[in-house]
C-alpha positions in Angstrom: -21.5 -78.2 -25.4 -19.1 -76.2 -22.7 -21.6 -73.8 -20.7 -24.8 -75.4 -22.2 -26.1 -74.8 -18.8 -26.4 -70.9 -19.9 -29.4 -70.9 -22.2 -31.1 -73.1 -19.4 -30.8 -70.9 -16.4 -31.9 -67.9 -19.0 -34.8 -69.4 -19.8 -35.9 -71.2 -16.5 -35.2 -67.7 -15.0 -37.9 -65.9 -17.5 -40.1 -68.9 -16.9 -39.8 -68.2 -13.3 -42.0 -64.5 -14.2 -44.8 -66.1 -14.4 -45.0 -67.0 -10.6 -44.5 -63.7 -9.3 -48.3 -63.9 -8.2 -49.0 -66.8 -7.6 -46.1 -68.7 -5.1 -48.4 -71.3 -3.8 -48.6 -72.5 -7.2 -44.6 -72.7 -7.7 -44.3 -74.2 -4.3 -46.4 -77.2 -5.4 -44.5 -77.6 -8.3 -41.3 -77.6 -6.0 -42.8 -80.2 -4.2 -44.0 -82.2 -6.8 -40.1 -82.4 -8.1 -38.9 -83.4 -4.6 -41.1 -86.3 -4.6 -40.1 -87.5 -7.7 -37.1 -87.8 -7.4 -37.7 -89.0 -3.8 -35.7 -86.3 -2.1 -36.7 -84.1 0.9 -37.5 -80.3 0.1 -34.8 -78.3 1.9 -35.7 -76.6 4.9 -36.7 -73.4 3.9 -39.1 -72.1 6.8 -38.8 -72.7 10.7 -42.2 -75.3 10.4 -42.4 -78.2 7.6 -44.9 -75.7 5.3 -43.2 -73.1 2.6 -45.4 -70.5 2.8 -43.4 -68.1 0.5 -40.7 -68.4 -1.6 -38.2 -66.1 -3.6 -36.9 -66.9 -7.6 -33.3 -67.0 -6.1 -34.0 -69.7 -3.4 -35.3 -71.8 -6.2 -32.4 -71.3 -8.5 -30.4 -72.3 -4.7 -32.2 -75.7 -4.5 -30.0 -77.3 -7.2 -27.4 -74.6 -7.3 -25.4 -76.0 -3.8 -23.7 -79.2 -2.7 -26.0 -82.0 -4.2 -24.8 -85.0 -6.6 -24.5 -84.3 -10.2 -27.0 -86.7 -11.3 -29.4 -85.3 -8.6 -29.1 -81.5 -10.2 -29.7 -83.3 -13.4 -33.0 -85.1 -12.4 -33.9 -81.6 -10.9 -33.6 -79.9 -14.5 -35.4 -82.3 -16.2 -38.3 -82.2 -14.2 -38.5 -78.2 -13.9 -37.8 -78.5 -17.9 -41.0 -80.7 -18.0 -43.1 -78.3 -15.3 -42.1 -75.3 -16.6 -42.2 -76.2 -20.4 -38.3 -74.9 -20.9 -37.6 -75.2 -24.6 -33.4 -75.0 -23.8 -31.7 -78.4 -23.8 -31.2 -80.1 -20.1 -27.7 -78.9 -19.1 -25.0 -81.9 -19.3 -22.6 -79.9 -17.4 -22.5 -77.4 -14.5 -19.3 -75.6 -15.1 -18.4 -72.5 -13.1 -21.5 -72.5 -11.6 -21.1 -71.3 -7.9 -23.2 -73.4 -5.3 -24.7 -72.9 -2.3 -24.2 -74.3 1.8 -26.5 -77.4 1.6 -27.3 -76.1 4.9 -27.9 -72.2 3.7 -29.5 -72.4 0.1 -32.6 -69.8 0.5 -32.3 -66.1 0.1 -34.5 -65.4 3.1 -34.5 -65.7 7.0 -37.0 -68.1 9.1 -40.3 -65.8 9.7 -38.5 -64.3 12.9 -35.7 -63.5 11.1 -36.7 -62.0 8.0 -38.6 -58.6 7.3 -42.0 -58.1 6.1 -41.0 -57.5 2.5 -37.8 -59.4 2.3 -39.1 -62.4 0.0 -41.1 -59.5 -2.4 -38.0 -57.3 -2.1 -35.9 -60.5 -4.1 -39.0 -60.5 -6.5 -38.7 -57.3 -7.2 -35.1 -57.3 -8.1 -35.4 -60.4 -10.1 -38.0 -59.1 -12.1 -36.2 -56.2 -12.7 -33.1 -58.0 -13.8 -35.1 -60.5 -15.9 -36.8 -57.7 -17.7 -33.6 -55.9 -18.5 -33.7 -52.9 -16.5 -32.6 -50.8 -13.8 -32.5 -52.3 -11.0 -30.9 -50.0 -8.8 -33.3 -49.2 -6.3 -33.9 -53.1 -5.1 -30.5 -54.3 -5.3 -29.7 -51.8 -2.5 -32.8 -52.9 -0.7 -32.1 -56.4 -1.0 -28.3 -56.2 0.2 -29.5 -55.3 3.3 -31.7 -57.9 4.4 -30.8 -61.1 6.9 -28.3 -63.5 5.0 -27.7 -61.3 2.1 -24.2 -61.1 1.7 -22.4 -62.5 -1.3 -24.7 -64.8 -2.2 -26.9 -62.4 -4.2 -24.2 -61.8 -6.6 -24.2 -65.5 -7.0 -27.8 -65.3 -7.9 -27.4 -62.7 -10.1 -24.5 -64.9 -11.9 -27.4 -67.7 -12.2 -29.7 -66.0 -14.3 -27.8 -63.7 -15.9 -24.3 -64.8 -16.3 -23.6 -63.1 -19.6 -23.9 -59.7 -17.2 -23.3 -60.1 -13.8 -19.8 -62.4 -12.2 -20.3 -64.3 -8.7 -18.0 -62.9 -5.8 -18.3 -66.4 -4.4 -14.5 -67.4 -2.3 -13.4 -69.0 -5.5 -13.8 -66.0 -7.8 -12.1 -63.9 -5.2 -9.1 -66.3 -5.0 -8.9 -66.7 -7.9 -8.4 -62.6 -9.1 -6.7 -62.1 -6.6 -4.0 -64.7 -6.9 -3.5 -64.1 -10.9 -4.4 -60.7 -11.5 -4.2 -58.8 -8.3 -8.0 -58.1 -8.1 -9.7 -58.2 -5.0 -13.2 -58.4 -4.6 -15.3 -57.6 -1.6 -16.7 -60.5 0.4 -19.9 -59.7 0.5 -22.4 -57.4 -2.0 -21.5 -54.1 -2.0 -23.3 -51.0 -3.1 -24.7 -51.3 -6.4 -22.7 -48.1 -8.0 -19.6 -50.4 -6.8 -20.4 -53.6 -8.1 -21.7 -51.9 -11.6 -17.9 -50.4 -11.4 -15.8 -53.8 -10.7 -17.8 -55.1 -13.1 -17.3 -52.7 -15.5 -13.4 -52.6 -14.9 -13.1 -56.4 -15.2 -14.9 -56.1 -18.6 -12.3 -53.9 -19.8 -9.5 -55.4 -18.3 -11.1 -58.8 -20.5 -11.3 -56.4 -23.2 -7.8 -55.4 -23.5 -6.3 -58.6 -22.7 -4.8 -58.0 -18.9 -7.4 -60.6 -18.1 -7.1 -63.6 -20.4 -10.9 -65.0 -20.2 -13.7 -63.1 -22.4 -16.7 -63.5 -20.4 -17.8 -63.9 -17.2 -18.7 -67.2 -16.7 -14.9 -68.4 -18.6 -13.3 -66.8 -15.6 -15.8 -68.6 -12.8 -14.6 -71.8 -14.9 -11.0 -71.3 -14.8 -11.7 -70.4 -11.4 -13.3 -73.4 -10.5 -11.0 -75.7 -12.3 -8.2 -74.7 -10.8 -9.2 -76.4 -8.0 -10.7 -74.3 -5.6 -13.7 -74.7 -3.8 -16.7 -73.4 -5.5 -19.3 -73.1 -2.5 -19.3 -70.4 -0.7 -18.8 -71.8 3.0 -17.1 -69.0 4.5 -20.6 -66.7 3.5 -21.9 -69.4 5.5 -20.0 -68.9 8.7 -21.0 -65.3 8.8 -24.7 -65.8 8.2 -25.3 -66.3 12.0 -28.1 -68.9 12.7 -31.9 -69.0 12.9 
């Protein structure tokens, strides 16, 4: 089924709630799908140890450049961990992915603010829970290595709602409809409103897909390159 990944991500994302107290436990469970699959953990802190982690980074560590089988051993074993009930997606499509080198939502401990990994909590649980989430969007778009990649998380767990302003969803409005989007978050009054003009626009028929996640498709088929490397380039290292 075409975007049986959707139901998936929904789920795996409400799963996720459960954890918002209790990280250590989700990290083991991280690690304990590394090591079956006999694949290294990303590096995700300046030590070897992950002593914190946010919902979005987790979504990251099958969301960016990995092999296709690989993000489908992944799924399988969080289905199994996490006790999804939604089918194991077959296919991936229009999903935006992460720098292999980039996939986490937070800074190295000298990098990142005191609150930072709660402040993505926060907004994911908000977003989860269906509702505003004002306050800690704008919080969160602040922080080290937030740029465009929160839109992309916000596409991950919600993609009925929220479009990724990854590169190729920018090329690809602005090539065939003269839309361009900002390269990095911006203010959540103005994303609410591009999103809220593109949904029209679909409406009316001046954009030809109906949903969201149809145009990050076409967008992705077309050719273009669905990671977003140039976010990369302007994250600045650790």
């Amino acid at each position: 089924m075409q975007f049986g990944w959707i139901d998936f991500y929904s789920e795996f994302a409400s799963k996720l709630l459960s954890f918002k107290n209790d990280r250590k436990t989700l990290i083991s469970k991280i690690n304990a799908v590394y090591a079956a699959i006999d694949m290294k953990v990303p590096k995700l802190e300046s030590g070897d140890e992950i002593i914190d982690i946010d919902p979005f980074t987790v979504f990251g560590l099958f969301n960016r450049g990995i092999k296709h089988e690989n993000r489908i051993n992944s799924a399988k074993l969080f289905k199994n961990i996490l006790d999804i009930k939604a089918d194991i997606p077959k296919d991936f499509e229009g999903i935006p992915v992460l720098n292999n080198q980039k996939s986490h939502f937070f800074g190295f401990r000298s990098h990142r603010g005191k609150n930072d990994i709660q402040n993505l909590w926060n907004l994911f649980i908000k977003v989860v829970n269906d509702e505003n989430f004002e306050e800690e969007y704008n919080t969160v778009i602040k922080q080290f290595i937030i740029k465009v990649n929160i839109t992309m998380g916000l596409f991950w767990i919600r993609p009925e709602k929220f479009l990724a302003f990854d590169r190729t969803n920018r090329q690809y409005l602005k090539e065939h409809y003269g839309i361009k989007l900002p390269n990095k978050a911006p203010e959540y009054s103005e994303y609410m409103k591009i999103l809220d003009s593109i949904n029209k626009k679909m409406a009316s028929g001046e954009i030809k897909e109906n949903t969201f996640y149809e145009l990050s498709a076409n967008a992705n088929n077309l050719g273009y390159d669905n990671s977003d490397y140039d976010s990369y380039l302007e994250w600045g290292s650790f």
